[in-house]
LUMLORO-257109 format. One record per residue (C-alpha): x negated, y, z negated. Coordinates in steps of 0.001 Angstrom, whole numbers, plus 500000, padded with zeros to 6 digits. Layout:
N
R X Y Z
R X Y Z
...
END
This chain:
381
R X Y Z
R 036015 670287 910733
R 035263 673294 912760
R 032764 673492 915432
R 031905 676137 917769
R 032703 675815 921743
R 030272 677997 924252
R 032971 679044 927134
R 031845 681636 929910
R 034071 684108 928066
R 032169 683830 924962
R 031748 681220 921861
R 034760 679996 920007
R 034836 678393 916302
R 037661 675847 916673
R 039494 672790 914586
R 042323 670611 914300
R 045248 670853 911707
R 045044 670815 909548
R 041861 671132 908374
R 040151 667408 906691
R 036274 667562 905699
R 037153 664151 906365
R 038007 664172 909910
R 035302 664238 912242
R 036971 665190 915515
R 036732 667746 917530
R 039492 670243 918335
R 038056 669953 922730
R 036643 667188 924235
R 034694 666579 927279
R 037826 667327 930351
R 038446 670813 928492
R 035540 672274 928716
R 035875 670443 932272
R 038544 672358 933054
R 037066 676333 931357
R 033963 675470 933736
R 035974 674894 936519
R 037828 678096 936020
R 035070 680164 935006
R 034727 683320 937472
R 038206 682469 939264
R 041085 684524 939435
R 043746 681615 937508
R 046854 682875 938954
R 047546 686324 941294
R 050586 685855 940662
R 052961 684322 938268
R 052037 683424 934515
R 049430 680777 933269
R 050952 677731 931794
R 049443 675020 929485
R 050945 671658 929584
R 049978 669407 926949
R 046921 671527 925288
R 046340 669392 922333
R 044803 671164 919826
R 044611 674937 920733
R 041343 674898 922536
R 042956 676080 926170
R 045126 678400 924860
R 042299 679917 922683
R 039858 679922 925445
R 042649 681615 928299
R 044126 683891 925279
R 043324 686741 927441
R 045654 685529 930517
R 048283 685789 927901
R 049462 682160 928822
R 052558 680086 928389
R 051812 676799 926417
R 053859 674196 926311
R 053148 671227 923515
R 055371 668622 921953
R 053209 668630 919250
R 053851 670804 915938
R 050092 669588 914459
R 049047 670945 917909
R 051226 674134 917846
R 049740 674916 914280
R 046185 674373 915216
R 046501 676293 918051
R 047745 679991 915821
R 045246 678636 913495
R 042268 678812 916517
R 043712 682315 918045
R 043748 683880 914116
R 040118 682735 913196
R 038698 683857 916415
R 040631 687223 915781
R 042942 686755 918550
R 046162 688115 918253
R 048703 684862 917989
R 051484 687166 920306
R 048983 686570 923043
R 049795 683015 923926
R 053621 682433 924383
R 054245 678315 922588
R 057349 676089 923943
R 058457 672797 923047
R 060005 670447 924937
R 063507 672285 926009
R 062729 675377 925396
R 063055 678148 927877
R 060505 677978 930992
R 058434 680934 933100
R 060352 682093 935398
R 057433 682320 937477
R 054838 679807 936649
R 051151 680693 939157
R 049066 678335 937418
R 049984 674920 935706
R 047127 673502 933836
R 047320 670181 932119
R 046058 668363 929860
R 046525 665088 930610
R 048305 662764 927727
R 048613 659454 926480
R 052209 659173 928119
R 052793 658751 931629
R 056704 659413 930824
R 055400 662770 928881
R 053593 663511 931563
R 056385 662752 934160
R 059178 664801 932155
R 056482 667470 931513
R 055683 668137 935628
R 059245 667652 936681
R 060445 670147 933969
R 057968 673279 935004
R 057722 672363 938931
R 060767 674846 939714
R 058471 677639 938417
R 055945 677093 940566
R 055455 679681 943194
R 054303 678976 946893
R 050391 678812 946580
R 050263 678186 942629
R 047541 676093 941754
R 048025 673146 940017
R 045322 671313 937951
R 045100 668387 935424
R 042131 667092 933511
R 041818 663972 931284
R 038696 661710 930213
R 038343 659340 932924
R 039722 656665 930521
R 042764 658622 930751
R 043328 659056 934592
R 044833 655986 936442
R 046273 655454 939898
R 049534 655773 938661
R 048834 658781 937182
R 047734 660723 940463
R 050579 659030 942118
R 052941 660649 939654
R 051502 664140 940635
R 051910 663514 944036
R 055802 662422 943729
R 056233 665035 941717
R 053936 667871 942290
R 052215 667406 945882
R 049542 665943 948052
R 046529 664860 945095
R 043134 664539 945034
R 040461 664258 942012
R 036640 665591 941038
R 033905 663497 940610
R 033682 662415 937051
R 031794 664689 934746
R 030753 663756 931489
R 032949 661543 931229
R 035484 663606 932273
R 037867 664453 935603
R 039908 666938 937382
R 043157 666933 939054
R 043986 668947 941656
R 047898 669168 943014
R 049216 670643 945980
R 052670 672146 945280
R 054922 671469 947849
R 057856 673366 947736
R 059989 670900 949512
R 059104 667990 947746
R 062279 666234 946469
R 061310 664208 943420
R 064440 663025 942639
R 066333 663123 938910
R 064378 663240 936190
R 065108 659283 934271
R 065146 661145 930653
R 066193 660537 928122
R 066279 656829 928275
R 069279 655298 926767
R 069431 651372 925182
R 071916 649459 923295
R 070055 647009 920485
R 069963 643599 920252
R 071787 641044 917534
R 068285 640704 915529
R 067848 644646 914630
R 069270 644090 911068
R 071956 646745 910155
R 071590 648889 913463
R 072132 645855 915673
R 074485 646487 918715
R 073685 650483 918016
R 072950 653072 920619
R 069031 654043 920763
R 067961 657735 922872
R 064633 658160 923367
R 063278 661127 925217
R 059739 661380 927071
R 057227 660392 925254
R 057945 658513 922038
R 056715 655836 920795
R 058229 652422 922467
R 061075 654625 924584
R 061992 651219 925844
R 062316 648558 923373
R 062684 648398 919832
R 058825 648279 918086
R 058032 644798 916723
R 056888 646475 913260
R 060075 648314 913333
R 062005 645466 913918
R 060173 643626 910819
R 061008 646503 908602
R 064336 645921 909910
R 064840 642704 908387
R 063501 643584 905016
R 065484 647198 904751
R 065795 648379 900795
R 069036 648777 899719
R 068656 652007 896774
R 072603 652123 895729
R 072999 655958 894534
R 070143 657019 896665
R 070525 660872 896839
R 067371 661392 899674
R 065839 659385 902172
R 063442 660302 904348
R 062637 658415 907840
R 058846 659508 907863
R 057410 659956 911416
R 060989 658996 912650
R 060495 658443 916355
R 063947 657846 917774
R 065105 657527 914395
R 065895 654080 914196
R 064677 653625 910524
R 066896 656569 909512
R 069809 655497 911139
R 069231 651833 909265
R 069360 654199 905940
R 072281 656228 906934
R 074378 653204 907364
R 073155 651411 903968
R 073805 654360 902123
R 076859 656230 903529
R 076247 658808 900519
R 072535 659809 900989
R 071179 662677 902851
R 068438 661303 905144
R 065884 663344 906344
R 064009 662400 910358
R 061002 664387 910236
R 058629 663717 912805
R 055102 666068 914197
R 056567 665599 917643
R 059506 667949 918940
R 060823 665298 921438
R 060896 662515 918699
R 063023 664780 916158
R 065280 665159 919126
R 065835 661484 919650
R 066592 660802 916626
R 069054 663799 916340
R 070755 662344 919795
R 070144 658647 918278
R 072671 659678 915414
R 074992 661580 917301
R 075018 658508 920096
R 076474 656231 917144
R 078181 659170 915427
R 076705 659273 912509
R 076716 662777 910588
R 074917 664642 908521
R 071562 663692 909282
R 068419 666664 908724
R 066011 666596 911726
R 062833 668432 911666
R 059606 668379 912950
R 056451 669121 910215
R 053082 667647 909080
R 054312 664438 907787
R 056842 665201 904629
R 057163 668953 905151
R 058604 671231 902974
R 060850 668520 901116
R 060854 669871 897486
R 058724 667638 894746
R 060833 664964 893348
R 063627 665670 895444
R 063649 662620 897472
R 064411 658333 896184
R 063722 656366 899124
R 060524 657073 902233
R 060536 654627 905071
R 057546 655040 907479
R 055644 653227 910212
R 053094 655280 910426
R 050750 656173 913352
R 046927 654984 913595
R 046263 656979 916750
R 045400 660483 917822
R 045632 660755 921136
R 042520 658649 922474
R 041350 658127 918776
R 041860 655447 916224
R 042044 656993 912878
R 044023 657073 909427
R 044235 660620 908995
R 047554 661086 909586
R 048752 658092 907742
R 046924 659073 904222
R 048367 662437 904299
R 052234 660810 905039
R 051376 658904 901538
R 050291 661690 899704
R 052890 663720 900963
R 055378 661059 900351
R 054481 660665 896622
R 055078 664377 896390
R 058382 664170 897304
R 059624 661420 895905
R 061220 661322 892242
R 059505 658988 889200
R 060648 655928 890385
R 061242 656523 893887
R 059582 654057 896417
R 058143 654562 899978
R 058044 651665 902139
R 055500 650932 904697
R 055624 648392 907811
R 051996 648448 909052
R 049223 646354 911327
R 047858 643947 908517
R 044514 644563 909812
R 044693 648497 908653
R 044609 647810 905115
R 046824 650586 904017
R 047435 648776 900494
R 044084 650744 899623
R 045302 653962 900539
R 048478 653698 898736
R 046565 652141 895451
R 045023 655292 895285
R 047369 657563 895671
R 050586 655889 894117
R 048038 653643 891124
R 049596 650965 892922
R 051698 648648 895445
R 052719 645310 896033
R 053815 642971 899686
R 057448 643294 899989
R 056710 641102 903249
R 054304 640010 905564
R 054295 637672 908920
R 050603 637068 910827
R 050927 640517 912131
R 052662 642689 909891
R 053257 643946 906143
R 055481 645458 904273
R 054099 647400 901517
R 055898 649081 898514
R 054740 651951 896529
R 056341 653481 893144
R 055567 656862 891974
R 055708 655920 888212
R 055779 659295 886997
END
C-alpha cells in the first residue's frame, strides 16, 4: 500500500515490499518523521558521510537521498523497498550507498542516524560496528516509538556511543541523542554468540549453534523449533530441502544430517540470519549447504524442491501480522515438486491450517502439544 509522506524537502509516495493490497502498513511511522522534523533546516553532517542504521523500509534513505547517505540494514525486504521508494520518487538508486551486516564501513561516518530496532543485541552489534567512523563532533541520533525505547536501551548508547539524553515524546514517538566520545572504551563486541545443544534437540543434539546479532532466540534453542525437532520428516531420496526463514539454521542442519544426499537450501530475509546458519554448518562441518537471503523461497526453480521446513514469523517489527507467513506458503508450493510437502511448526492460536488449505487444497496435524502444531501440506499436482 503506498501512501504519501509530507517532509520539509518535499512529498514522497512510499511502501513496503513488496507491495500487498492486503497489507495495511505504512512504509514510516511516527519516530521517522520524528527524526526528518528534527533535521529539517540543519546542516546533518559538515563533515563525514550520513549513515542510516536500521532504516526499515526505505523511508530515511528516500527522504536524505540528497545527502547521498550510507545505509546500513540487515534486512533484504527492507533493502528492496528502499530502491523500490528512491525509483518511484525518481531518485536515482546510486544515490544512497546499502550495506549489510559485514560489509565494508565509511571511513568517515559525520552523522549516525538510527532507527531504533526490535533487538537490543542488533542494536548493540550495529553501534559498536560503525562507532570507529565516527569523527570528533559527529552527531549521533536514534529514534524509536516510545514503546521501543527502554532504559537499557539509552544505557547501551551511552556504553557504547557517549553521554545520552532523550526528547520529550512526540506522537508517540522519541529521540535519542548520543555524545560520541572518542575515548570511550566499550570493550569487545560479545558476537556472534556461540552454544552447544542440549540431549532433547532430536538429531542436532550435542551440535554447535552460531548466532549473530539479532536473530531470533540467539540464546537458546526456540521451543517451536525444538517441537519440530522431535517430529523431523525423514524424505529418503530427497533431492531439495529448503530451511524456510532459517534463522541460525538449526532446521537445515536437522535436514542435512537426515539426508546426507540432499542439497538444502537456508534462505532467510535477514543477512545476519543467512550468516548463522552458514557459520552453524561450518561449526559442525557440515558441507554443501546453499545460504541466501530473499523474500521467503526466492528464486528456487518451480518443482525443483521435495521437502520445506519453516517456522515462520508473525511479526514485523512492532506489528503482528501474517503477511510474511502466507507468501512463505505460496512460495513454498511453487517450489516444491507434486508430492513434495512443507512442514510448519506454528503458535496454535495463528490458525495457519487456513492459509495452507487454500493454497495447497489441503493439510493435516502431523503434531500438536497445548502450544504448538505441526502442520503438513502436499502439493498434489
Amino acid at each position: 500500500m503506498l501512501e504519501r509522506l509530507t517532509t520539509a524537502r518535499g512529498e514522497l509516495d512510499l511502501g513496503r515490499y513488496p507491495e500487498d493490497e492486503r497489507d495495511t502498513l505504512r512504509a514510516w511511522d511516527a519516530a521517522d518523521e520524528y527524526l526528518l522534523r528534527h533535521l529539517a533546516g540543519r546542516e546533518i553532517s559538515p563533515e563525514g558521510q550520513v549513515v542510516l542504521l536500521g532504516d526499515r523500509w526505505g523511508a530515511l534513505a528516500t527522504a536524505l537521498a540528497a545527502d547521498r547517505p550510507v545505509s546500513r540494514t540487515d534486512s533484504f525486504l527492507g533493502h528492496r523497498a528502499a530502491l523500490a521508494n528512491l525509483a518511484r520518487n525518481g531518485i536515482d538508486p546510486a544515490a544512497v550507498a546499502f550495506r549489510a551486516p559485514g560489509d565494508p564501513l565509511p571511513e568517515k561516518a559525520g552523522a549516525l542516524l538510527v532507527r531504533v530496532p526490535k533487538s537490543l543485541a542488533a542494536l548493540e552489534h550495529g553501534l559498536r560496528a560503525l562507532r570507529p567512523a565516527l569523527v570528533p563532533g559527529a552527531t549521533v541520533l536514534g529514534a524509536g516509538l516510545v514503546k521501543e525505547i527502554h532504559t537499557s536501551t539509552l544505557r547501551l548508547f551511552e556504553r557504547v556511543i557517549g553521554p545520552t539524553r532523550t526528547s520529550l515524546a512526540e506522537r508517540k514517538a522519541r529521540l535519542i541523542f548520543a555524545e560520541y566520545d572518542p575515548d570511550l572504551d566499550p570493550g569487545p563486541d560479545p558476537w556472534p554468540l556461540t552454544y552447544v545443544l542440549d540431549g532433547d534437540a532430536g538429531p542436532v543434539s550435542g551440535r554447535t549453534v552460531v548466532n549473530h546479532a539479532g536473530v531470533f532466540c540467539a540464546d537458546r534453542l526456540d521451543i517451536g523449533t525444538r517441537f519440530l525437532l522431535h517430529h523431523l520428516p525423514v524424505r529418503p531420496g530427497a533431492r531439495r530441502i529448503v530451511d524456510l526463514g532459517c534463522g541460525n539454521g538449526v532446521l537445515g542442519l536437522a535436514a542435512a544430517l537426515t539426508h546426507p544426499g540432499a542439497e538444502v537450501v537456508c534462505t532467510d530475509e535477514s543477512y545476519a540470519a543467512v550468516e548463522s546458519a552458514r557459520a552453524t554448518f561450518a561449526a559442525n562441518g557440515v558441507a554443501g549447504g546453499v545460504f541466501t537471503a530473499a523474500d521467503g523461497i526466492g528464486d528456487l526453480e518451480p518443482g525443483s524442491c521435495d521437502l520445506v521446513l519453516t517456522n515462520p514469523p508473525f511479526h514485523s517489527h512492532q506489528a503482528t501480522t501474517d503477511a510474511a507467513a502466507r507468501r512463505m506458503f505460496a512460495g513454498a508450493r511453487r517450489a516444491l515438486a507434486p508430492g513434495g510437502e512443507l512442514w510448519v511448526v506454528a503458535n496454535r492460536h495463528l490458525g495457519h491450517h487456513a492459509a495452507l488449505r487454500r493454497i495447497f487444497g489441503g493439510c493435516t496435524v502431523a503434531a500438536a502439544n497445548p502450544k504448538f502444531t505441526v502442520l503438513r501440506a502436499i502439493r498434489r499436482r
